[in-house]
C-alpha positions in Angstrom: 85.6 -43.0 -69.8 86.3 -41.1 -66.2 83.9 -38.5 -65.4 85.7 -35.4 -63.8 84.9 -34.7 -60.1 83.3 -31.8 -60.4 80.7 -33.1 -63.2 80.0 -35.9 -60.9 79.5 -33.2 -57.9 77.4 -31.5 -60.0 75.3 -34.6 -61.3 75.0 -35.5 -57.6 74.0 -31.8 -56.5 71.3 -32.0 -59.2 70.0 -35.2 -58.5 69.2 -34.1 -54.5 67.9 -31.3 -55.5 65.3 -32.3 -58.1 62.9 -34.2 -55.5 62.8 -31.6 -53.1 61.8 -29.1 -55.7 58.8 -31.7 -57.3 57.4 -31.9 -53.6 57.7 -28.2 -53.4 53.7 -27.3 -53.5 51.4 -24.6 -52.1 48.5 -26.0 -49.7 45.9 -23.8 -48.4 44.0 -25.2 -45.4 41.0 -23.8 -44.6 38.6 -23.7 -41.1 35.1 -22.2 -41.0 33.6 -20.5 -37.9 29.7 -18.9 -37.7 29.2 -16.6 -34.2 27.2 -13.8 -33.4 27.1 -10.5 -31.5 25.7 -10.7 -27.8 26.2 -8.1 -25.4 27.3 -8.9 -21.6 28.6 -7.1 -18.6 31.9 -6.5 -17.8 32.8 -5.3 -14.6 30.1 -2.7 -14.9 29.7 -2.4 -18.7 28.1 -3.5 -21.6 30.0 -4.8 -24.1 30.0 -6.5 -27.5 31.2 -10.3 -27.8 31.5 -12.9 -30.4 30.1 -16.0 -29.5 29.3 -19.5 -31.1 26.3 -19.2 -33.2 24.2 -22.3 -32.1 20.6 -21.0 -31.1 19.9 -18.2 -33.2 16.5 -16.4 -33.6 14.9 -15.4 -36.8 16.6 -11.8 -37.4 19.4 -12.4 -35.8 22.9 -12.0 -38.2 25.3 -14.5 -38.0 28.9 -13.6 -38.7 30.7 -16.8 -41.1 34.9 -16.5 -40.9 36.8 -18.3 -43.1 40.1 -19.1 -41.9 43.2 -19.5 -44.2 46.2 -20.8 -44.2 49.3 -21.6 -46.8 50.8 -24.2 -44.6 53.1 -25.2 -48.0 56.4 -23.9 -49.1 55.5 -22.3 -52.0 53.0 -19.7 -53.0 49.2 -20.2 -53.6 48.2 -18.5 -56.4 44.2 -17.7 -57.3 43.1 -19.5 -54.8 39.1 -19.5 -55.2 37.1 -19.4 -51.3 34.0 -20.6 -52.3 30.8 -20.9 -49.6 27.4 -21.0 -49.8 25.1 -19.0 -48.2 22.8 -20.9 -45.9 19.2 -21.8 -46.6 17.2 -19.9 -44.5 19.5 -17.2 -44.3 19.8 -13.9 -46.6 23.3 -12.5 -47.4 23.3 -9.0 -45.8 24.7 -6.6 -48.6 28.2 -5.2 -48.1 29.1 -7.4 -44.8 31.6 -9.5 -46.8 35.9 -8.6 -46.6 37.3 -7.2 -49.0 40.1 -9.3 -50.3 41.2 -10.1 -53.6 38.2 -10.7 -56.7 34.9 -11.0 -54.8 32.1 -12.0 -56.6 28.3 -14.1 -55.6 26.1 -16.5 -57.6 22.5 -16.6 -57.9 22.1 -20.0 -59.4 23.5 -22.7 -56.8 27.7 -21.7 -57.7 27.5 -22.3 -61.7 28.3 -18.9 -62.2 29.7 -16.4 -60.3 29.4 -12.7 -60.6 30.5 -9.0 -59.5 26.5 -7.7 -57.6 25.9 -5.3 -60.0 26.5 -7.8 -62.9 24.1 -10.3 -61.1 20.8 -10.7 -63.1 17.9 -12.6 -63.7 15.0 -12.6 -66.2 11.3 -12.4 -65.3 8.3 -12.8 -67.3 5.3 -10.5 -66.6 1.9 -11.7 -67.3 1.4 -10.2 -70.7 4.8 -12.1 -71.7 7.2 -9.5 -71.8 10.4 -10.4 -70.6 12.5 -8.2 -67.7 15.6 -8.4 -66.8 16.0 -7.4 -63.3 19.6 -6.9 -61.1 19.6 -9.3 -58.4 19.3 -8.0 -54.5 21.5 -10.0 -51.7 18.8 -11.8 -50.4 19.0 -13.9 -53.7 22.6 -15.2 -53.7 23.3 -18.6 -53.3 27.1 -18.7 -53.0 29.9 -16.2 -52.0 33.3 -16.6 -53.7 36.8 -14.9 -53.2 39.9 -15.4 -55.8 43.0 -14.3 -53.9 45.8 -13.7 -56.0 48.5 -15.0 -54.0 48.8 -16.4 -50.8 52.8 -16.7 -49.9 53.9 -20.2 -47.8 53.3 -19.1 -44.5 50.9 -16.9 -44.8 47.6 -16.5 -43.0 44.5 -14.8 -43.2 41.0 -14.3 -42.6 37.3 -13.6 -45.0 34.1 -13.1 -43.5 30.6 -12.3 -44.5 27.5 -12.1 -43.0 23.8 -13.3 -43.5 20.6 -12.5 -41.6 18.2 -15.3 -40.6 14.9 -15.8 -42.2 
């Protein structure tokens, strides 16, 4: 039996199309930087830069950015941005962007929380048991769910934490 021509051009149309669409995938790259404010004269005036955080006093806040980047062709969708905040650091309370779902952990990243949802329990020494909201200098993780991130697109989170 003859196929018509125009099945076969259709059967052939299909068939180039179908691998280009399977390899058709979002992919998010992303790039981390830590800096901090220092102040420096500039042709007669002070003034505020960003530099590379490498010898930082206790005190001193460090600024974390977190670079992304779709660099697929198709769109990311609730892409989780997950870091932890450094030992020896403290998380300083409302520093962090706000972009998409942003939420923090107090355990090491198994669960992830809106602040005022963050809580803990204590026991006091007669045995009674309190549960107390957790302050930013106990979070142990920072997390961000975007809800879409197009192919091309870029962007940029940041946060930032106060050495101990």
């Amino acid at each position: 039996m003859k196929m018509p021509q125009k099945t076969i051009f259709i059967l052939l149309a299909i068939g180039l199309l179908l691998p280009s669409l399977a390899l058709a995938k979002p992919e998010v790259t992303l790039a981390i930087t830590a800096e901090k404010e220092v102040i420096v004269e500039e042709d007669g005036q002070q003034v505020t830069k960003r530099v590379l955080a490498r010898d930082i006093s206790p005190g001193e806040i460090v600024i974390y950015t977190i670079s992304y980047a779709n660099v697929g062709d198709e769109t990311a969708t609730n892409v989780a941005v997950v870091d932890p905040i450094p030992d020896g650091t403290a998380y300083v309370s409302e520093s962090a962007t706000k972009t998409g779902e942003l939420n923090f952990s107090i355990d090491g990243g198994k669960s992830f929380q809106a602040p005022t949802l963050l809580t803990y329990e204590v026991t006091a020494t007669d045995g009674t048991k309190k549960t107390l909201t957790a302050s930013p200098e106990l979070y142990t993780q920072i997390r961000w769910v975007i809800p879409a991130i197009v192919a091309g697109e870029t962007g940029a989170l940041s946060f930032q934490v106060r050495t101990k």
